[in-house]
N, C-alpha and C positions, 0 to 999 in steps of 0.2 A: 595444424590442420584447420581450414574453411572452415566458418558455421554453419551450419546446414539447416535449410528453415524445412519446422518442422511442426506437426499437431502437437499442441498441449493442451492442459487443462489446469485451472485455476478459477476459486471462486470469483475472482475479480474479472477473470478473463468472460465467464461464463454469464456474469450481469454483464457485462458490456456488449457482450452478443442479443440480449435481449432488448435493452436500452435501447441501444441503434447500434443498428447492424453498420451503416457506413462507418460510424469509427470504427467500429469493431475490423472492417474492412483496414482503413487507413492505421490502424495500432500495428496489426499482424501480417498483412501485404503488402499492402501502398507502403509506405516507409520501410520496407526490408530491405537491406543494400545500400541505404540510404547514408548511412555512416562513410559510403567511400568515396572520396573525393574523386569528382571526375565523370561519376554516376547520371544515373538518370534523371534530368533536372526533375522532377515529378518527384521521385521518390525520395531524392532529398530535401524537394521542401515538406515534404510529408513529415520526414522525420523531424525534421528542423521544428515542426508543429509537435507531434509527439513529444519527446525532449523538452519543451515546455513545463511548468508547475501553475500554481495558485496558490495564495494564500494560505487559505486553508491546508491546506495539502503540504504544505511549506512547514509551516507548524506545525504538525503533525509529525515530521520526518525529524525537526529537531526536537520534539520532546522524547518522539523514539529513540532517537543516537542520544540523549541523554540519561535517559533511564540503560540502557545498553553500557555507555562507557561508565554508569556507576556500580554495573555489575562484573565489568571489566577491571575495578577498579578491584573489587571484594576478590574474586577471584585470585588474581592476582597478587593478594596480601598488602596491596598500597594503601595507604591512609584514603579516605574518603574526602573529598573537596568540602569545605566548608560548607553551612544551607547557603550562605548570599553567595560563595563563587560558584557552585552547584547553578543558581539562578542566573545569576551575572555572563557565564561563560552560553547558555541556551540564548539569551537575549540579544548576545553579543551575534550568535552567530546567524541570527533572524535579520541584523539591522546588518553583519554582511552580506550576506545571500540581498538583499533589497541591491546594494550599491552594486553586484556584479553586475546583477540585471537589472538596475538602472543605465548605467555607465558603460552598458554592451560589452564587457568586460568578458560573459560567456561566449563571445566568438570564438574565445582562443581555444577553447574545450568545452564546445557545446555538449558533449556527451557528459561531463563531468560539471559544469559549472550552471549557477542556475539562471533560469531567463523567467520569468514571471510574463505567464497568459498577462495578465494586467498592465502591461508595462508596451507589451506585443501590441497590443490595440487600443495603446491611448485611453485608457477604460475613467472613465469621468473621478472613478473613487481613487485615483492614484493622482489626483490632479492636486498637485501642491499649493499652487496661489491661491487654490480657493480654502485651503487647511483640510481640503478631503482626507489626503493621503497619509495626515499626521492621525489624524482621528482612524482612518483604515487601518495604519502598522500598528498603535493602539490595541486595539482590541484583539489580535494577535501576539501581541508582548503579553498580553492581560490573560491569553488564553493558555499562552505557555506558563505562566508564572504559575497559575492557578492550575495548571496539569502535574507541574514538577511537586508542590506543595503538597498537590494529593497524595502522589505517590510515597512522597517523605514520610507523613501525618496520617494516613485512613491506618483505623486500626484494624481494618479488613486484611490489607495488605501488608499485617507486623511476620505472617508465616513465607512472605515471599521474600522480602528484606530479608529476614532472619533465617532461610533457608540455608544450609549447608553445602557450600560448591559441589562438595561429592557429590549430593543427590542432584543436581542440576540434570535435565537432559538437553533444552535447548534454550539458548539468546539468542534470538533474532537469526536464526540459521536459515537460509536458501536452502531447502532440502528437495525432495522427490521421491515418488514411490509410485509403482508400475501398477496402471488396473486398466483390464482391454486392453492391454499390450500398449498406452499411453500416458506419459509422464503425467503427475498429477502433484502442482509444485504446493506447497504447504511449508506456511513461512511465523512458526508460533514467534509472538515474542518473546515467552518464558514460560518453563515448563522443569515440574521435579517431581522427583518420587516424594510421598510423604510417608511417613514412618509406619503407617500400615498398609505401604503396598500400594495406595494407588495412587494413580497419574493425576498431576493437575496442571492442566494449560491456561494459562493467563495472556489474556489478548488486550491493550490501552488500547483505546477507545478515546478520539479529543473533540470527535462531533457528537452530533444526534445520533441516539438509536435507529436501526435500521433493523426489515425484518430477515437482510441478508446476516448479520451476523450470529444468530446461532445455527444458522447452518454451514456458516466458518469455521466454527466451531466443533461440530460433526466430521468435516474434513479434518482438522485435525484428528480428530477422535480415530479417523482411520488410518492414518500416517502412525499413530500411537501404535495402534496394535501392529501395523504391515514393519515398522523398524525397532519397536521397543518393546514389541511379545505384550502390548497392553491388554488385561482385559477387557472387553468391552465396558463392560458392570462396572467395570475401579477406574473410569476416565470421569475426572469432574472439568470443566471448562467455565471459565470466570471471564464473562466481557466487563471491562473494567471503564467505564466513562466517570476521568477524571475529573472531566472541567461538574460536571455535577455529585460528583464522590460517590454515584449509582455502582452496584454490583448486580448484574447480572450471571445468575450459577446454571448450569447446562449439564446436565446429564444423558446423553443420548443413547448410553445402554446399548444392549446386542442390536434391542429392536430400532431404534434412533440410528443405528448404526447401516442397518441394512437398508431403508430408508432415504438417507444421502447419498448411498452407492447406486438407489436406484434413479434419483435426480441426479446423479454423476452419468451416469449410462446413458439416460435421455439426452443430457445435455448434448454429449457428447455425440451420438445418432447425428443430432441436428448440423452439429458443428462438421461432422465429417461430408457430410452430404453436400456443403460447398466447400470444403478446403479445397487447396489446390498447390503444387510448389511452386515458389514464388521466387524461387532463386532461378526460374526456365520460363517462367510468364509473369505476366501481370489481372490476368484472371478480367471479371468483367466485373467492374464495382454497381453496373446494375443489378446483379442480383442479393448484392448487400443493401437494399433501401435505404433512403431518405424517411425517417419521421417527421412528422409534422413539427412546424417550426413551434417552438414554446420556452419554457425555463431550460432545458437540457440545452440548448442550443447557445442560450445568451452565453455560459460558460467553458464552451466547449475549445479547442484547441483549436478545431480543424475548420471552426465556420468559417474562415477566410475563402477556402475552399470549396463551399456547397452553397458561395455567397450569402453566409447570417450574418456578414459584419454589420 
């Protein structure tokens, strides 16, 4: 069966509606259908754009599939990877991901293989002769090494490690849960019952605090109760920033609880009021504005597009 484009919600989806509305346009319309060869040139360079990563973001996804296949690993009753191949194997796969999208390697499977924004637009910090690009991948190798570590070593995190698979409810799960009759995806990275009953969701964290994440965390909070019968009261939520070994603890209770459902609602209000199906039209990307040109712009996917190159 077709995929069929449709309303969702997501905290990520719903800062990008704020941020700017054109990507938010080009994420969720402009690039739909885009994956099929043949398509509408427009919207498969959109996607082509979309489909892109960054640095950051890059490191980030492997520190998460590392932490993931070492729970993969427990689970499973398999020996645990040494600390340095634990590190070695993260590092490794940071300096591949560089050379696919270096060496446009990603054509074969843009959907699957990575292309680095940085690399898209010639970006001065990936420039080799001048040793930029050594010093860039750098401090990325440094971010990961130093995210893995944390996770190994905080004795914050000796109840997660030491957690019991039984009690486990999620790693890294794509899930969803229905509120206003509209999917609301919530994607914990780990999460268990602890020995008195309550919930605890752990979210890694490899940038700076942001004031979007405890109310990532809320969402979860309500994914908890709407699949796992949580009570509001016994949901604790841990944003975990490795690269600084900070824990941030979240309790958002019944009332915390109602709270984000009512920033869910709003959101949502706003978002409906221009959706449109995108699988029948192409909607009018004026009324997704342009923001003023600034930081958001210099690293965005889609400036080639709204001419920020």
């Amino acid at each position: 069966m077709a995929i069929q484009h449709e309303l969702s919600w997501s905290a990520s989806r719903a800062g990008t509606f704020v941020a700017c509305p054109r990507k938010y346009y080009l994420d969720y319309y402009g690039s739909w259908l885009g994956w099929q060869q043949g398509g509408d040139p427009a919207r498969r360079q959109a996607w082509l754009l979309k489909k892109m990563t960054r640095m950051p973001m890059l490191a980030g996804q492997i520190v998460h599939e590392a932490i993931e296949a070492w729970f993969i690993a427990k689970r499973e009753g398999r020996p645990q990877p040494s600390r340095q191949e634990f590190l070695d194997t993260a590092v490794g796969a940071l300096r591949e991901h560089y050379q696919v999208s270096k060496q446009g390697k990603w054509r074969r499977r843009p959907a699957k293989m990575c292309h680095l924004a940085e690399h898209h637009y010639q970006e001065e910090r990936i420039d080799e002769a001048s040793g930029a690009a050594a010093t860039y991948g750098t401090r990325y190798k440094e971010r990961i090494i130093a995210s893995l570590e944390s996770f190994l070593d905080m004795p914050e995190l000796a109840p997660v490690r030491e957690a019991d698979p039984s009690t486990w409810l999620a790693c890294e799960d794509m899930t969803t849960f229905d509120f206003e009759g509209t999917k609301v995806f919530a994607v914990p990275d780990f999460a268990y019952r602890a020995e008195d009953g309550s919930v605890h969701i752990w979210d890694w964290k490899t940038g700076s605090p942001r004031k979007a994440d405890e109310f990532q965390l809320q969402v979860y909070a309500g994914y908890a109760r709407d699949k796992w019968g949580a009570d509001p009261d016994k949901v604790i939520g841990f944003d975990v920033y490795l690269t600084t070994r900070e824990v941030v603890r979240v309790e958002p209770g019944a009332a915390g609880l109602d709270g984000a459902f009512v920033r869910i609602s709003e959101s949502l209000a706003e978002m409906k009021s221009l959706h449109f199906n995108a699988d029948f039209e192409d909607g009018d990307p004026q009324a997704f504005p342009l923001i003023e040109p600034g930081f958001e712009c210099s690293s965005c996917n889609y400036r080639e597009l709204c001419d920020r190159v």
